[in-house]
N, C-alpha and C positions, 0 to 999 in steps of 0.2 A: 479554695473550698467552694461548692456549688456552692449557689442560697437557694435555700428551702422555699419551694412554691406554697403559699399561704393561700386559704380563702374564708370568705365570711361565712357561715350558717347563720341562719334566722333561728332561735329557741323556737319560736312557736308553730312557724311553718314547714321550717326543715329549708326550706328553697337556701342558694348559695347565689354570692357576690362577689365581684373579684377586689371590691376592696371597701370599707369600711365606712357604713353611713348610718346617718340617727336614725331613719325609717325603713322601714323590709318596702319592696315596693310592690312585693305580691301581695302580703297580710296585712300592710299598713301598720304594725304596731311599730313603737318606739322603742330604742334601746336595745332590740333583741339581737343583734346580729354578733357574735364570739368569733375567734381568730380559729380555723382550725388547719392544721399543717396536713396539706396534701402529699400521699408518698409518692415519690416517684417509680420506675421500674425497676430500681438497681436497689429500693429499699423495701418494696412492698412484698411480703409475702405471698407464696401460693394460697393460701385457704383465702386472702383478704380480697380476690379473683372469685372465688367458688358458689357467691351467692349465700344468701340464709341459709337457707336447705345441705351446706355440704356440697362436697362433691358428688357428682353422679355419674352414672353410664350413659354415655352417648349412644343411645339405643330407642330407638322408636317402638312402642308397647299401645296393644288396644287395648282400649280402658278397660273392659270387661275382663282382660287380662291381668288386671293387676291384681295382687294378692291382698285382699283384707283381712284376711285372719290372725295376722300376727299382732295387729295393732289392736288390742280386744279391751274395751275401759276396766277400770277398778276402780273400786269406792273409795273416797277421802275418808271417810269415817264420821261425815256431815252430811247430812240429807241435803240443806240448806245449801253447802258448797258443790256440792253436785247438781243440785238444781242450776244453777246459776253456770256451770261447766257442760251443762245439756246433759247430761246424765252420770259424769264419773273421769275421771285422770286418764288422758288419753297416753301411751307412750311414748316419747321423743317430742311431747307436745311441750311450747313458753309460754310460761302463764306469767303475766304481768300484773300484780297487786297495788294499785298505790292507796295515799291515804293520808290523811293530816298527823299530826306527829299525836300520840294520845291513842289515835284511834282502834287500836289493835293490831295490829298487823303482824308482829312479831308475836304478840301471844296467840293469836286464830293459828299462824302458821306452825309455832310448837307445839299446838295440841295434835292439829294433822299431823306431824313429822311422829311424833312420841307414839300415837295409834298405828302409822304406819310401819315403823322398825318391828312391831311386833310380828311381821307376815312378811315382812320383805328387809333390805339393805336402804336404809335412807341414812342419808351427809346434808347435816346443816351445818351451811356456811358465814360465818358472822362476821362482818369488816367494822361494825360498829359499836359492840359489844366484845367483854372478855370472856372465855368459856365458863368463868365462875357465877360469871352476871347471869348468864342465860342456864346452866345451870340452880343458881340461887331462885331463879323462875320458874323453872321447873318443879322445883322441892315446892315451892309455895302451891302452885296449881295443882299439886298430887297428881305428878304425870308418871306412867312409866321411866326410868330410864336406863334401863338396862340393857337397851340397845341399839340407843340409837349415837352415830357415831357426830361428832363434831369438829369444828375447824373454825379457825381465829387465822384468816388469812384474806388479803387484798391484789393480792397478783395472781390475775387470771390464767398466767402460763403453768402455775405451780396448783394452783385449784384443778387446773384440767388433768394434770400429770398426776396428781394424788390420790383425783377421781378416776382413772385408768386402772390405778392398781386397787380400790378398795371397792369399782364397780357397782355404785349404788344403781334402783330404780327408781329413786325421788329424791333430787337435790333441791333447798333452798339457798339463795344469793340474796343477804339482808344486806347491802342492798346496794345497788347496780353504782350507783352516786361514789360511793369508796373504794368502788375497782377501777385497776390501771393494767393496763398495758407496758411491758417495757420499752420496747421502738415506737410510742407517741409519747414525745418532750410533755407535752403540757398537764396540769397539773389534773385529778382525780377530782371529776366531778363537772367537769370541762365539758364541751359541745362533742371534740373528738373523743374526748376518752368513752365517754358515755357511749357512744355512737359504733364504737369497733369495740367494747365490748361484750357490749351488749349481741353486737353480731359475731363475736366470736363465743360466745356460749349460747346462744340459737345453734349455730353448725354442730356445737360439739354435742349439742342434747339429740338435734335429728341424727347424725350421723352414728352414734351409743348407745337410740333408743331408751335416752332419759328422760322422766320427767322431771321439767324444772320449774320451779316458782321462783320468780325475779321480783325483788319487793322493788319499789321505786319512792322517791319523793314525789310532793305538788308544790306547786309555787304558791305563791299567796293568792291567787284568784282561784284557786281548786282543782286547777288542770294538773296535768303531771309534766314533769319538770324533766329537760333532757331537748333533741331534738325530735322531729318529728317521725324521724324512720325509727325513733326506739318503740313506738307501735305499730310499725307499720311491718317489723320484721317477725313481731312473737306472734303466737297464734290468739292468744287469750287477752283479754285485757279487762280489769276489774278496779273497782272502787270501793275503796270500805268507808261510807260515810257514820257522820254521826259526831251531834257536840261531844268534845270532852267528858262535861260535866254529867250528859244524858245516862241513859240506863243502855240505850238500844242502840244499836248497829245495824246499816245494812248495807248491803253485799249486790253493787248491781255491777252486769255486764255491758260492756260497753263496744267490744268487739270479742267474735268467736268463731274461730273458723270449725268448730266441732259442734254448732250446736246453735240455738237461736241465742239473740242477743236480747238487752234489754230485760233479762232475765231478774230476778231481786230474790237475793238470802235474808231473810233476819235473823239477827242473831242478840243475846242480853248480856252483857258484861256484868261478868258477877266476882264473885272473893275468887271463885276457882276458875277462871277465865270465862274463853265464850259457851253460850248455853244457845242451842237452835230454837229458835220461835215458830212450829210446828203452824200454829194458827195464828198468824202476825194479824188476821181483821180485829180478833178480841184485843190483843193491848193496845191497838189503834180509837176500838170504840169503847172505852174506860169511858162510858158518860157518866152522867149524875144521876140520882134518881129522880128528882125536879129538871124538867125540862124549861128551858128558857128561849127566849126568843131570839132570833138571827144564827140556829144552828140545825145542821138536817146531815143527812149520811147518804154519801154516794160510790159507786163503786167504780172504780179504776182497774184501768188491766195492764197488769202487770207482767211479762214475759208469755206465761203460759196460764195464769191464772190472776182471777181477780181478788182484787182487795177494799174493804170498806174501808173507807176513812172519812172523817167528820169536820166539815166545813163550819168555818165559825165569821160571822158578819156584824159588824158593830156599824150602825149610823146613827150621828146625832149632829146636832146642828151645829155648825161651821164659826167659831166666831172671828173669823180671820176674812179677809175678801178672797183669798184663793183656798178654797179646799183642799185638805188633805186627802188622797189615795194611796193609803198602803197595799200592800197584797205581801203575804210571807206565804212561800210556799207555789205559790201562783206568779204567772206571766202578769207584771205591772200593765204593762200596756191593753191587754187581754181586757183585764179588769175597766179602764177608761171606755172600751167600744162595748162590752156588756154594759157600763151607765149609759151612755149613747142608744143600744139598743132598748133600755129599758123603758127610757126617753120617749122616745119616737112611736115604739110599738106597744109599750105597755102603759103606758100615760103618767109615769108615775115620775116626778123630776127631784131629782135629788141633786141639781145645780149648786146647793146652797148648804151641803151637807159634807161632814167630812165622812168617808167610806172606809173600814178597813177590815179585809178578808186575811183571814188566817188557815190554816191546814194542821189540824190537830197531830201531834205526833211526829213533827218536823220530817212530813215525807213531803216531797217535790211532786207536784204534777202538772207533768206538760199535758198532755192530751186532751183533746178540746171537749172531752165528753163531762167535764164537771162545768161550762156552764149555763147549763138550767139546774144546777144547784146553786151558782153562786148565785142565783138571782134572784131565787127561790130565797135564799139566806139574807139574802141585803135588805127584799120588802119583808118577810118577816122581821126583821128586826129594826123597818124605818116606821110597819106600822104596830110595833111591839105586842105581835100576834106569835103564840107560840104553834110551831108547827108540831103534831102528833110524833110521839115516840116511835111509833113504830112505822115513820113514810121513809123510802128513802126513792133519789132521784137522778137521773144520769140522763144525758143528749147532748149535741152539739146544738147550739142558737146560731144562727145565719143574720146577716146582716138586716135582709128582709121581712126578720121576725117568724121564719120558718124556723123548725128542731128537727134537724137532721139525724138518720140514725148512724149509730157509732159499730164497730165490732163486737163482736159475743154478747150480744145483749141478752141471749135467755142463759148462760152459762152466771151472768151477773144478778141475774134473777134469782136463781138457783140458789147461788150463794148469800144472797139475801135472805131468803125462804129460809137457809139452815141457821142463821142465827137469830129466826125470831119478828121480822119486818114482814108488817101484814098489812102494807102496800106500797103501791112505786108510780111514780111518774113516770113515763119512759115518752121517747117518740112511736109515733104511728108505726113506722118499718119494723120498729122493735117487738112489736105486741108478739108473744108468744103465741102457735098455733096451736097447740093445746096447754088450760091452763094450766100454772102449776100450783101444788098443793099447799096452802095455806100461806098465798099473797093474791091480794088484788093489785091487778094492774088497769093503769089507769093512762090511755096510749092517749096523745095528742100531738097533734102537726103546724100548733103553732103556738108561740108566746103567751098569747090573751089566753087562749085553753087552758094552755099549763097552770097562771095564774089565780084564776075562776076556779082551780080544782083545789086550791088552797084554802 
């Protein structure tokens, strides 16, 4: 009997090894590398030759030739999830959802499937739930169910073959981790299994012009769990974050070959599942009616549009010899070279203080345009000076104590103006060329300005 040609996969990087060590030597991490069985030619199937995409015709086409009319989107029946999709369910498109265990993800995706049965053919697939369970969900949510079809099954060849004959236009696969393959030995949830099945329901979706939603796990540090070609193969790739505990959800995009990325859903977990958050800046900016000091409102952009959200700064005096700096929400590091810059350029030393920046509403912001609000938020509240209810502040800060301008800054105006803030700090490049109506703006091109204007 041959023996079976083996190689390593890294989880996190996807790269292969021809045999088995503590470290990946592309990604550096530790531990990641799984045993996966390489087919040979006398075992490997035609389709597992054919690429993501299926099989195709060997035929050279100008682009302007190709046909788009057949692949025309349709609505989930979620504003929010189509935002986030660039406008709507594209046909034969992989949408990859992942998500912390809690977070939703089975219930977001039965509300879409239950909406959708009503105008079309949709098959939820469940490898991890009993039909009663998800059923019993159903009845709690007050969902339709009078048409939409179900399946309690983990072998990929029998899910495709079932889907042949009952020809849906929206399947979901809860979830990718519980499917297997027959001709791969290794066990359901594996580096291979994952990997070829994932690519063998991609082909079968482009090739049937199905749409498919593929739920996936994360590991314990938030990423998604699997190798790395299990994104690299779907077209979509989505995150539903959000504490257990919290009220809100949201839904950003992380890759999308249909549409922009970086996109963000909200969404509100309530008795009857999820509820779309239409205006996500209002339950972001829940202030108080006493305004306190070390807090101000900046707006972030988000896909295709901005959002307020309200930065909060606590400093008080250190009684330890190493200060603490927290930052939730915020780049830690980020935070130590804005006290640095605060240092240097604004004269104000908070050496001896402990600093901690928070992001009201547990949303994440990367993008460098919040700070000259964190800084704005730190000396308010180092000199316990309450900054105006109605200022809010957005720029990049430069090393040199310049404020660089950021993207969309009058569209972030705009949206400030509609809830009420009647005025803004901005940078110089940002100042709007005609005002807009009922905000002052208040432009400056460097640190001590910004300061002074407070």
């Amino acid at each position: 009997m041959a023996k079976k040609k083996t190689a390593f996969v890294c989880s996190d990087c996807g790269s292969e090894h021809s045999r088995w060590q503590g470290q990946c030597k592309d990604c550096n991490a530790w531990n990641t590398l799984s045993e996966f069985v390489v087919h040979t030619a006398s075992t490997a199937t035609q389709h597992a030759r054919s690429g993501f995409a299926g099989t195709t015709l060997a035929k050279v086409e100008t682009l302007k030739d190709i046909d788009l009319t057949a692949l025309p989107r349709f609505s989930s029946g979620f504003k929010e999830l189509d935002r986030v999709l660039g406008g709507g369910i594209v046909p034969g498109s992989a949408i990859l959802i992942g998500g912390s265990p809690g977070a939703g993800k089975s219930t977001l995706l039965l509300q879409v499937m239950c909406l959708l049965a009503q105008q079309d053919s949709a098959l939820y697939v469940t490898g991890e739930e009993s039909l009663q369970q998800v059923a019993m969900r159903a009845k709690r949510l007050n969902l339709p169910d009078d048409k939409l079809k179900l399946l309690a099954e983990t072998n990929v060849e029998t899910i495709c073959s079932l889907a042949m004959q009952h020809k849906p236009s929206v399947m979901v696969i809860d979830s990718i981790q519980v499917m297997h393959m027959a001709d791969i030995p290794s066990a359901p949830g594996g580096v291979s299994q994952v990997r070829e099945c994932a690519a063998a329901l991609t082909r079968f979706a482009k090739q049937h012009h199905i749409a498919m939603f593929i739920v996936g796990h994360v590991t314990k540090d938030g990423s998604l769990a699997g190798p790395k070609v299990l994104e690299h193969c779907i077209d979509c790739s989505m995150m539903l974050e959000g504490e257990s505990d919290g009220r809100f959800r949201t839904l950003r995009g992380t890759k999308n070959r249909f549409g922009a990325i970086n996109e963000l859903g909200v969404f509100g977990m309530t008795e009857r599942g999820m509820k779309e958050v239409s205006n996500p800046s209002a339950i972001f900016l829940n202030r108080q009616q006493e305004q306190s000091a070390g807090s101000i409102v900046m707006s972030v952009w988000e896909g295709t549009r901005p959002l307020l959200v309200e930065i909060q700064a606590l400093v008080d005096y250190s009684q330890i010899s190493n200060p603490r700096r927290v930052a939730v929400g915020l780049d830690h590091n980020r935070l130590a070279m804005l006290l640095a810059i605060m240092h240097r350029h604004g004269n104000v030393q908070m050496h001896d203080q402990d600093v901690f920046v928070n992001v009201v509403g547990g949303v994440k912001v990367t993008e460098t345009s919040a700070d000259l609000a964190v800084l704005l938020a730190m000396l308010s509240s180092f000199r316990s000076k309450v900054l105006p209810q109605g200022l809010i502040a957005f720029g990049e800060v430069g090393l040199s104590g310049e404020i660089r301008p950021v993207p969309n800054g009058t569209d972030r105006l705009t949206e400030a103006a509609k809830h009420g803030f009647t005025k803004a700090i901005v940078p110089k490049a940002n100042q709007p060329k005609k005002p807009i109506e009922g905000i002052e703006v208040i432009a400056c091109s460097r640190l001590s300005e910004a300061l002074d204007a407070i």
